[in-house]
C-alpha positions as CSV (number, residue, x, y, z in Angstrom):
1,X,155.1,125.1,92.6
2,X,154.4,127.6,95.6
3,X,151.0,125.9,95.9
4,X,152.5,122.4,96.5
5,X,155.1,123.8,98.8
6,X,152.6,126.1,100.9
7,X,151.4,123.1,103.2
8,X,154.6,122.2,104.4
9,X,155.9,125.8,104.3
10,X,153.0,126.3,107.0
11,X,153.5,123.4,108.7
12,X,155.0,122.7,112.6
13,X,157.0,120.0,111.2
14,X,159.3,122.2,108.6
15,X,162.5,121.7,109.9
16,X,161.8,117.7,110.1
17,X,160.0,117.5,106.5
18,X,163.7,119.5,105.5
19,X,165.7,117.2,106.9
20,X,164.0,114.0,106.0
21,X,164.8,115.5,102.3
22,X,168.2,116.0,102.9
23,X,168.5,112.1,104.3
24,X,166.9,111.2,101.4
25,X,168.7,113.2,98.7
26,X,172.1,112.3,100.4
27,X,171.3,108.6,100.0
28,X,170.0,109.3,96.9
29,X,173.7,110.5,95.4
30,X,174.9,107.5,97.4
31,X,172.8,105.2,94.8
32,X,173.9,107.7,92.1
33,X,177.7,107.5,92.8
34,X,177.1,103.6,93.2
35,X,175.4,103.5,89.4
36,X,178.2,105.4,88.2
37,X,180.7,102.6,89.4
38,X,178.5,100.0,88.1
39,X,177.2,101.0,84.7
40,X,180.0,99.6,81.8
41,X,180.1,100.5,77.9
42,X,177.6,97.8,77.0
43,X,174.8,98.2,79.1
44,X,172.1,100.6,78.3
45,X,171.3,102.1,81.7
46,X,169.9,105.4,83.8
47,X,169.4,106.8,87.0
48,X,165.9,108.5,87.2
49,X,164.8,109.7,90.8
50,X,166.7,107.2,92.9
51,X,166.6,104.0,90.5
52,X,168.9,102.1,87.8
53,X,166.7,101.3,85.1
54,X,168.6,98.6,83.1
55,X,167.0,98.5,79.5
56,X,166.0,95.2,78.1
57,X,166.8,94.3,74.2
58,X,165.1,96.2,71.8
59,X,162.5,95.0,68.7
60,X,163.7,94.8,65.7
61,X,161.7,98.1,64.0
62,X,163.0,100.6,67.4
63,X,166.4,99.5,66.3
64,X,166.2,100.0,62.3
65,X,164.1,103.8,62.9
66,X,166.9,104.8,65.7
67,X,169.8,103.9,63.4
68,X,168.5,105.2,60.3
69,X,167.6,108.3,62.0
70,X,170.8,108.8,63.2
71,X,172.6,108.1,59.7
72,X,170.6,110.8,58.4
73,X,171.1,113.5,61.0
74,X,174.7,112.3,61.5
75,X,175.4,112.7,57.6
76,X,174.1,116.6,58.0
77,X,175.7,117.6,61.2
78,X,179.4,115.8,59.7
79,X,178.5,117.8,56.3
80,X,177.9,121.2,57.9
81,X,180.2,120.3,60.5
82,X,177.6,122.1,63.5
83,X,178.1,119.9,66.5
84,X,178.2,116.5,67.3
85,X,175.5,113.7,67.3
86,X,175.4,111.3,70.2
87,X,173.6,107.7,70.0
88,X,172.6,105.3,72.7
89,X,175.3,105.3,75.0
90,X,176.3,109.0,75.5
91,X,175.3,109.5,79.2
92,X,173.4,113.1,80.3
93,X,173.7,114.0,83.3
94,X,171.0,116.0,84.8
95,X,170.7,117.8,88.0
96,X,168.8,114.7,89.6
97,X,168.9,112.4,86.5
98,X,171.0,110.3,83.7
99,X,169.7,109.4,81.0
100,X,171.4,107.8,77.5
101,X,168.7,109.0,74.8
102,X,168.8,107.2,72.0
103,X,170.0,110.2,69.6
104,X,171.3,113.6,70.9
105,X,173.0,116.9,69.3
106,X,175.3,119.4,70.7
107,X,175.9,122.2,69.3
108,X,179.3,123.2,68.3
109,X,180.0,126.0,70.8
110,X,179.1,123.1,73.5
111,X,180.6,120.5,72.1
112,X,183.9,122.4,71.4
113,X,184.6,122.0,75.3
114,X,183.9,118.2,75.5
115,X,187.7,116.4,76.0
116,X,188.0,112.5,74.3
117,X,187.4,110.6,77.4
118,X,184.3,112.3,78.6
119,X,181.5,110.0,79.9
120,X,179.1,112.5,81.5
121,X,177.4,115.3,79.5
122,X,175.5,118.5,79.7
123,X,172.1,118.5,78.5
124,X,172.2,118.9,74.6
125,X,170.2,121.1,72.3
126,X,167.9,118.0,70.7
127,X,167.1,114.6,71.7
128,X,164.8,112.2,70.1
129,X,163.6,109.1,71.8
130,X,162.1,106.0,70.0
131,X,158.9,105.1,71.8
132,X,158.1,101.3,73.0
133,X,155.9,99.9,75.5
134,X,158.2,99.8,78.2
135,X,159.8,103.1,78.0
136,X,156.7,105.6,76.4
137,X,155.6,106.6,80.0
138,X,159.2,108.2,80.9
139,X,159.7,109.5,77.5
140,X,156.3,111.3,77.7
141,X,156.9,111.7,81.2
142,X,159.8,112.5,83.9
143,X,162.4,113.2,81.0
144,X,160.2,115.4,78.4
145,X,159.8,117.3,82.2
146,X,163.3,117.1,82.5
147,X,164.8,117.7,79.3
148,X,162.4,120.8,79.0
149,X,163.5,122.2,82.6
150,X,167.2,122.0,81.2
151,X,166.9,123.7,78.4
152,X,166.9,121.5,75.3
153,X,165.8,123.2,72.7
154,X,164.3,120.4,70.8
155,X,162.4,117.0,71.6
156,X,161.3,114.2,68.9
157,X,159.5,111.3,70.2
158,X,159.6,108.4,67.2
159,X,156.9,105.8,67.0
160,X,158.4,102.9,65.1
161,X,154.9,101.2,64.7
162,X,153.2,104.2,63.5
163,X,155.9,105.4,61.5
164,X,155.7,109.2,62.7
165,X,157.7,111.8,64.5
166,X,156.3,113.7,67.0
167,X,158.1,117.3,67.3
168,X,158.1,119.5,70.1
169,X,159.7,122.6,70.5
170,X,160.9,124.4,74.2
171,X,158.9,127.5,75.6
172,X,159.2,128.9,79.0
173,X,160.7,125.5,80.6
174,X,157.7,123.5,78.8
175,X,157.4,121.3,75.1
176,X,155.0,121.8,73.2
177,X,153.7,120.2,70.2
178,X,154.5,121.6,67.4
179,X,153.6,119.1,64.5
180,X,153.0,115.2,64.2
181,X,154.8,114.9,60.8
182,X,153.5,111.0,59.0
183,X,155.3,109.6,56.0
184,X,155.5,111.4,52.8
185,X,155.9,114.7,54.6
186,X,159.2,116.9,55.1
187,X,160.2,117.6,58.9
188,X,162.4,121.1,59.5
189,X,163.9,121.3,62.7
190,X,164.4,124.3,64.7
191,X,167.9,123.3,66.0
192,X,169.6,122.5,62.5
193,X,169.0,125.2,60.5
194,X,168.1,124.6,56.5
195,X,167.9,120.9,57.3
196,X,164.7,119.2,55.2
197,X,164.1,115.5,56.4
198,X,162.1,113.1,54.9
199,X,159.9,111.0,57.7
200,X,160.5,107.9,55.2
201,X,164.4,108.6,55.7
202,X,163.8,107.8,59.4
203,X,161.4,104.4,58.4
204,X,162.9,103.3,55.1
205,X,166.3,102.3,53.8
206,X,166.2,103.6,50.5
207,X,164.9,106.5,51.3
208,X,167.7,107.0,54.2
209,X,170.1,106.6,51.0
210,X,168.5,109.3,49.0
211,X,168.6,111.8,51.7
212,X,171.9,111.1,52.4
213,X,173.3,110.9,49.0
214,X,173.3,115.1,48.9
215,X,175.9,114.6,51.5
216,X,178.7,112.0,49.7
């Protein structure tokens, strides 16, 4: 960071480069307080550096792998009773940023504090995001950067096609890869403890039944 910083630190101009910032990050909430006004309950939508991104309609296998995923980590968390799960729509609001992952978890010391008509959220401790075309360069991108500098614990990116899970794990304000887990194999989070999830649970209907049968 200092090494970015240290031209304009040196630089005549300071005192203008500081306040073009602060024109720009005061217009900048502007747009942000403008989003929140807009944004209603059935648009998927975030604010990332300045823009709305309005999501398009999703394909057919993003929407089967984020639902079944959710099924089986909402059928743990509800069993254990550690937190709450949030899907699509629960807005996080960053210090710059919202974003509506498409699965979340809070913990339950967190999610204790969170009142029935809440809209905005803290960052949570995991978040997985089903890749696609259109949204694999900010989900690789400005929001693993993001999510990482606020302190989730836990990041899944989920490739539909592929049919694998990507997990990363938080250290010193950075993800890192911790294993690409393919089907057949048996993912262990960090963030909920003792649970052992079939990839094919996230992929496959029967086997989303089978994992989640331990639970009933």
């Amino acid at each position: 960071m200092e090494s970015i910083l240290e031209p304009i630190l040196n630089s005549p101009l300071l005192k203008s480069y500081v306040a073009d910032l602060q024109d720009y990050l005061s217009s900048e909430e502007e747009r942000r307080r403008f989003f929140y006004n807009k944004i209603t309950e059935q648009e998927k939508a975030e604010f990332i550096n300045g823009e709305i991104i309005l999501h398009s309609s999703v394909m057919l296998m993003h929407n089967n792998a984020s639902s079944l995923l959710y099924q089986a980590i909402k059928e743990f968390v509800r069993y254990y009773n550690t937190g709450i799960v949030g899907y699509e729509k629960l807005m996080v609001r960053l210090t710059r940023n919202d974003y509506e992952p498409d699965l979340c978890f809070f913990e339950a010391e967190q999610a204790n504090e969170f009142t029935p008509d809440q809209k905005l959220f803290p960052a949570p401790s995991w978040i997985a995001e089903v890749i696609s075309k259109s949204t694999e360069k900010n989900d690789r991108g400005i929001k693993m950067q993001d999510y990482a500098l606020h302190g989730v614990k836990e990041y899944w990116l989920v490739e539909p096609k592929g049919e694998y899970i990507e997990q990363y794990i938080l250290k010193k304000s950075n993800f890192f890869l911790h294993k690409i887990y393919n089907r057949g194999e048996i993912i262990e989070p960090f963030v909920f403890n003792g649970m052992r999830l079939p990839v094919d649970a996230a992929f496959d209907e029967d086997a989303n039944v089978e994992y989640r049968r331990q639970f009933f």
